[in-house]
N, C-alpha and C positions, 0 to 999 in steps of 0.2 A: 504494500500500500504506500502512495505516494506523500509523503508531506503536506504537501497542497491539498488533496483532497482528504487528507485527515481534518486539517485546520479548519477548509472551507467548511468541512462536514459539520466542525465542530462552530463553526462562526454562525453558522447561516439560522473524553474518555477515555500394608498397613491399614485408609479407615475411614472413619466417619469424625465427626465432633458435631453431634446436635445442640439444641437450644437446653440451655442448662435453666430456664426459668421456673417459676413454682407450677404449682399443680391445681388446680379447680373442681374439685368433687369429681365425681366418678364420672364416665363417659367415654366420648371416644377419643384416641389419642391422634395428637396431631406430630406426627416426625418429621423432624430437617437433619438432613445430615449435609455436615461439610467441614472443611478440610484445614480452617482456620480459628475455631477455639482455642485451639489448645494452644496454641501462641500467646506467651506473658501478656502482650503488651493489648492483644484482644481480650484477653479475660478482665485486665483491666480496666484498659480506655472504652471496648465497645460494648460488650456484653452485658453491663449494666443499665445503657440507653434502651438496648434491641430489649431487655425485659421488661421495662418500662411501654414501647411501641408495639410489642407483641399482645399486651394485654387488650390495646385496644381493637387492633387487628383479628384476631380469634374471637368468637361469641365464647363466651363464659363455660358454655356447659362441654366445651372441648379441651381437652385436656394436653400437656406437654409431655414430650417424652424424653427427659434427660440422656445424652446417649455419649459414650466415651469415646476419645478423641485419636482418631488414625489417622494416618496421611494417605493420598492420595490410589498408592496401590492396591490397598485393601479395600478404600472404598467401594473403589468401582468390582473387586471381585465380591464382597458382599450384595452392592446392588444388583449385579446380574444373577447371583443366587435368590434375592429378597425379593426384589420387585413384583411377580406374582401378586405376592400377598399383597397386596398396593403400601408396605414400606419400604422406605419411607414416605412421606408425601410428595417430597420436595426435595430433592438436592443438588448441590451446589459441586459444579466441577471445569475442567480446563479443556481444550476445544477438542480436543482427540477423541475426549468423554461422547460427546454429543452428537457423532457420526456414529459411533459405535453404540450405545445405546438406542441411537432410531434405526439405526440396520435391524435390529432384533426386534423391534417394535414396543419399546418398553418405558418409552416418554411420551406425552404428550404435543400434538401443535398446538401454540399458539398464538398463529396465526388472527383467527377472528375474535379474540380476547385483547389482542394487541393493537391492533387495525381499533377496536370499538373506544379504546383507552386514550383518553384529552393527552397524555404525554406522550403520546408515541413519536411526535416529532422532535421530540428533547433525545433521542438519542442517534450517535455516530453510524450513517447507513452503511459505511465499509465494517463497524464491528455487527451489524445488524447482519448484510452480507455473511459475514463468515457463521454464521450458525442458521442460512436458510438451506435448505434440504426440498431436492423434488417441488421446488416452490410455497415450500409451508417452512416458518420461524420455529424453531425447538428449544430456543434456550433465550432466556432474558438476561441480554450483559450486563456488567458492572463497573471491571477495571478490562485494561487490556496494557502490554505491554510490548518493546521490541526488544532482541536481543541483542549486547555491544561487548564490547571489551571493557572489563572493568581495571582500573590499573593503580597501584602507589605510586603517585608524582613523587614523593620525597628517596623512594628506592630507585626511581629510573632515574632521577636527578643527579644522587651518590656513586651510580657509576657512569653518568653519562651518556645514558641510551635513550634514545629516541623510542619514542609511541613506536609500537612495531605497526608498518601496516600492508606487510607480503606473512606468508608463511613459515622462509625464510630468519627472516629478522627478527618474528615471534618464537623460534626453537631457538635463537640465539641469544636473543636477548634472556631467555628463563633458563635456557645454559649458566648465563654469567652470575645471575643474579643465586642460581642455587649454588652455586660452585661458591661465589664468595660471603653471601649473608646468613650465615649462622641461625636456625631452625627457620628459616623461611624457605617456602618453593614457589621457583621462581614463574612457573604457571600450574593451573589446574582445572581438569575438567572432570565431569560426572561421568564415572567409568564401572559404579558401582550397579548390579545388571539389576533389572527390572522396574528403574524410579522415569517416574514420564521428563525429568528433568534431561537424561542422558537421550532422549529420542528430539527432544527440542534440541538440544545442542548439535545434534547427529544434521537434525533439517534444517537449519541454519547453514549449516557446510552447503549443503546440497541447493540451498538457496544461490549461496554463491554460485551456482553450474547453470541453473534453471529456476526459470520464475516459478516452475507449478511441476508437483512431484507425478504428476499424470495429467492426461490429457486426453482426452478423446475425441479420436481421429479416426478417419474409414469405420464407421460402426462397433469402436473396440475402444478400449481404455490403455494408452502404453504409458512405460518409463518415462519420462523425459532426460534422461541422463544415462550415458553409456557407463560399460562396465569400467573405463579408463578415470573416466571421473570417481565413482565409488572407489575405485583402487587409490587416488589420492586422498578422497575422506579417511577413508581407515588406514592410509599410509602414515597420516598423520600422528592417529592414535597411535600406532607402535611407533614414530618417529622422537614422540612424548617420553618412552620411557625405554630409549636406547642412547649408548654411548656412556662416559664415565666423566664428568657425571652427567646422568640425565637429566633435560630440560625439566621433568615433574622428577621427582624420587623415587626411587623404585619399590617403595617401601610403602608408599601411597596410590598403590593401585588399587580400584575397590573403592572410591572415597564416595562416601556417596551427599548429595547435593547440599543438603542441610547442614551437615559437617564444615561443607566445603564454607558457606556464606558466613556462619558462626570465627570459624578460622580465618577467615580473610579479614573480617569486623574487629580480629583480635593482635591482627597484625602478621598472620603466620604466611601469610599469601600473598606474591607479590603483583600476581594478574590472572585473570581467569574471565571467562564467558557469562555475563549474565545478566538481569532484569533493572528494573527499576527498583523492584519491591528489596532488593537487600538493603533498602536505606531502613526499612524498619527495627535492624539490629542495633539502632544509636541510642534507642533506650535502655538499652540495657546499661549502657556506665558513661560514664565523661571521657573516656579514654574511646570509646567506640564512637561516639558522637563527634570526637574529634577527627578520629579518622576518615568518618565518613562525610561528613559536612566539607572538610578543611584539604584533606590529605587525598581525595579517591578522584583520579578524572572516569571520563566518558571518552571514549572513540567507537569508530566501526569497526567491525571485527576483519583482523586483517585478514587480505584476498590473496585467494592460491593464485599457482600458472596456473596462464589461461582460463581462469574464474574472475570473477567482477563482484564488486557489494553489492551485497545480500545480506537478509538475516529473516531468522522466523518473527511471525506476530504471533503473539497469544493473548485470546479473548475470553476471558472465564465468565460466567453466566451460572444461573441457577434454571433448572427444569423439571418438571410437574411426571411425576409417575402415572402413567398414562392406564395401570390400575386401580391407582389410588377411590376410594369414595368422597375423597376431600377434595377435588378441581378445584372448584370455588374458591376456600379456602387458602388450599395453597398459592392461586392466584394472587389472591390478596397478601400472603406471607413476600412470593416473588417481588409484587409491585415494589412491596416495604424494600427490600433488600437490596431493590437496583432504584429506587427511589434517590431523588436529589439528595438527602439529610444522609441517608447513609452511605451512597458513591463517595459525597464529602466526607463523611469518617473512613471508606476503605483510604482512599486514594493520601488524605491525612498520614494514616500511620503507617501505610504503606511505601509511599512514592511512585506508585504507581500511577497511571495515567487513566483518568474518567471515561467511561462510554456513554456519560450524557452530555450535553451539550452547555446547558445550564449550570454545569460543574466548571468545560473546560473551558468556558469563555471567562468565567470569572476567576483562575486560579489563582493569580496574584493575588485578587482582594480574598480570595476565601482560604486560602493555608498559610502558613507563618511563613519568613524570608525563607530560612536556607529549606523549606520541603520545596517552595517554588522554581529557586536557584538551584536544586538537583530535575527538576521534571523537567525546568525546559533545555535541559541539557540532552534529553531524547528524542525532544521532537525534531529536531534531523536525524537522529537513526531510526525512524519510521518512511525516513526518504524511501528506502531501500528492504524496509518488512515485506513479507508476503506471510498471507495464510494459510492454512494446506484446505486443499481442498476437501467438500465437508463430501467426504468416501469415508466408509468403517475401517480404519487403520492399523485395528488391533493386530492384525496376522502380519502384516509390515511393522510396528511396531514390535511385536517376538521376536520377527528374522533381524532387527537391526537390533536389540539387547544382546543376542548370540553373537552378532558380526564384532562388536564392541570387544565385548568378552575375550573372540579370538585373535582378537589385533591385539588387544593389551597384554593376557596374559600364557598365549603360543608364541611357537617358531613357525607356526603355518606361513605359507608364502603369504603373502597380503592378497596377492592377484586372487590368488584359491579362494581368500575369503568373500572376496570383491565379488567374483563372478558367481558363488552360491546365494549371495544377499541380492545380487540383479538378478537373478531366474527367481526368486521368492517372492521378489516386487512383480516379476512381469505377473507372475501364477497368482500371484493375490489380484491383480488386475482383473484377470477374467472373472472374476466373482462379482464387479461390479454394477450396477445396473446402469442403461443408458438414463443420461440427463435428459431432465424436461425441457422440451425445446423453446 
């Protein structure tokens, strides 16, 4: 997605963690699950407004269901076991969720609930775009973000190195930096298999090769990327943790993505691939706030041979269990939750960037300096975002955890691996069904 037509858009945004609110005499119970409670600084800043807002939002005689806090892999294997039963009602997940959940049939549209709703125009139609299916809306956004190079100005300063911004320059530069600064690595990426963090970083690369990981051409769904090009995405990965010393450590293979944000906030990292939303680790101490506010730049994620800037978008959204007997309701819980008051609280603690309109035209006046002075540091690496297209990705998704897996931690050729993860995309293609024309 283009810049311009973000702003225009914007001129003219493991588990479960349900609603931890009280309880209201016996009846039926209303579930939200999602992927952000369990987060300090949500339990503190937001979770006490949303129980407040909820009470009004639910009729009385419906009940809450308190539900413990997973991250995003478990969620989604629980809701594909749960949803039947129509629990949860509602929940809240990241764009890969939401092609893959309406493949199987087990969300809701909300299409003519959305269309009949006074805000509908308040929100960004490229993030609205990325979650329409077969012509019908299945998820109501909230935040969305692009991915960049996140980096310590005062560590590439110390020794003199420039922003990396080839592939090259970036193995070199976190060469030197591991080689000379004492418990820091000098880059890092999510290599630990099954987290949706390491498939976004994966499509990111692949951005760099091709605007759109498929396409449909002559009556069929293809690749958009040869097997030449995946043989440099995962050349990469093993390129990370070879040589003496390795550009990552060798000892941090396996890291997986929360680790990773936590560690960098702490100073252990000296660059690494990733969102806006890591600017929410500054609550935690003065020494992280510092880092992040004072010490952290923003660039484009540097570009291979013969690749160009690129990077993935992600649009997270909430959507209605399409068994659920609460529609209504949940309807009403969504509006809340992608609603203006609380986008301003995501996008607040977050750093992330709003999918309403009414959020991102006024961010200056509505978040404090330095959350504003990190957000608009993104919106030029939205020049160069793309979405994936809204196909069920899960089986693409599997074969590139495995791909990862064997570039980081074999001697397999790379190619071998390359050319098993492009016949797994082409085969997951033919499963796809043609677009509404």
């Amino acid at each position: 997605m283009k810049r311009r037509t973000f702003l225009k858009a914007a001129a003219g945004a493991l588990g479960v963690a349900g609603w931890c609110g009280p309880t209201w005499g016996a009846g039926r119970r209303f579930v939200f699950w999602n992927a952000l409670f369990d987060s300090y600084i949500y339990r503190k800043e937001f979770v006490p407004w949303w129980d407040e807002q909820i009470r009004v939002v639910l009729p009385p005689y419906i009940e809450s269901e308190p539900s413990s806090a997973l991250p995003y892999p478990t969620l989604e294997q629980r809701f594909l076991l749960s949803a039947f039963s129509g629990e949860p009602d509602l929940i809240e997940g990241v764009l890969d969720h939401v092609a893959n959940y309406q493949a199987k049939g087990f969300i809701e549209p909300l299409t003519e609930r959305f269309q009949a709703w006074e805000e509908q125009d308040q929100y960004v139609p490229a993030m609205l775009d990325a979650l329409t299916i077969q012509g019908q809306l299945w998820g109501l956004p909230y935040i969305g973000n692009g991915r960049a190079l996140v980096y310590r100005k005062s560590i590439l300063g110390k020794y003199g190195l420039r922003v990396p911004g080839t592939w090259d320059e970036l193995l070199e530069a976190a060469r030197t930096i591991t080689a000379h600064e004492p418990d820091v690595s000098g880059y890092m990426m999510t290599t630990k298999k099954g987290l949706i963090r390491g498939f976004q970083e994966f499509m990111s690369h692949v951005f760099q090769f091709a605007d759109r990981v498929f396409a449909y051409e002559s009556g069929a769904w293809e690749v958009q990327l040869d097997v030449e090009q995946v043989t440099q995405i995962l050349g990469l990965y093993r390129a990370m943790f070879e040589g003496d010393p390795s550009p990552i450590p060798k000892l941090q293979q396996g890291k997986a993505a929360l680790t990773m944000d936590l560690e960098y906030s702490l100073g252990k990292i000296a660059m690494m691939p990733n969102g806006p939303y890591i600017f929410g680790w500054r609550y935690l101490s003065d020494f992280q706030r510092q880092l992040l506010e004072t010490d952290t730049g923003i660039a484009p994620l540097p570009i291979p041979p013969q690749g160009h800037a690129g990077t993935y978008l992600e649009v997270k959204s909430v959507m209605i269990n399409g068994f659920t007997d609460l529609k209504s309701e949940a309807w009403e819980v969504a509006k809340l939750w992608s609603g203006r008051e609380s986008v301003l609280r995501h996008v607040s603690l977050t750093g992330d960037l709003p999918a309403r309109k009414d959020v991102f035209e006024g961010l200056k006046d509505l978040v404090d300096d330095a959350t504003f002075n990190w957000q608009r540091q993104w919106f030029s690496i939205l020049d160069d975002a793309r979405a994936l297209d809204p196909l069920p990705l899960a089986g693409v998704r599997d074969a590139t955890f495995d791909a990862i897996q064997e570039a980081v931690f074999t001697a397999e050729p790379v190619a071998d691996v390359a050319q098993r993860l492009h016949a797994q995309m082409a085969l997951q293609a033919q499963n796809f069904t043609a677009p509404v024309a």
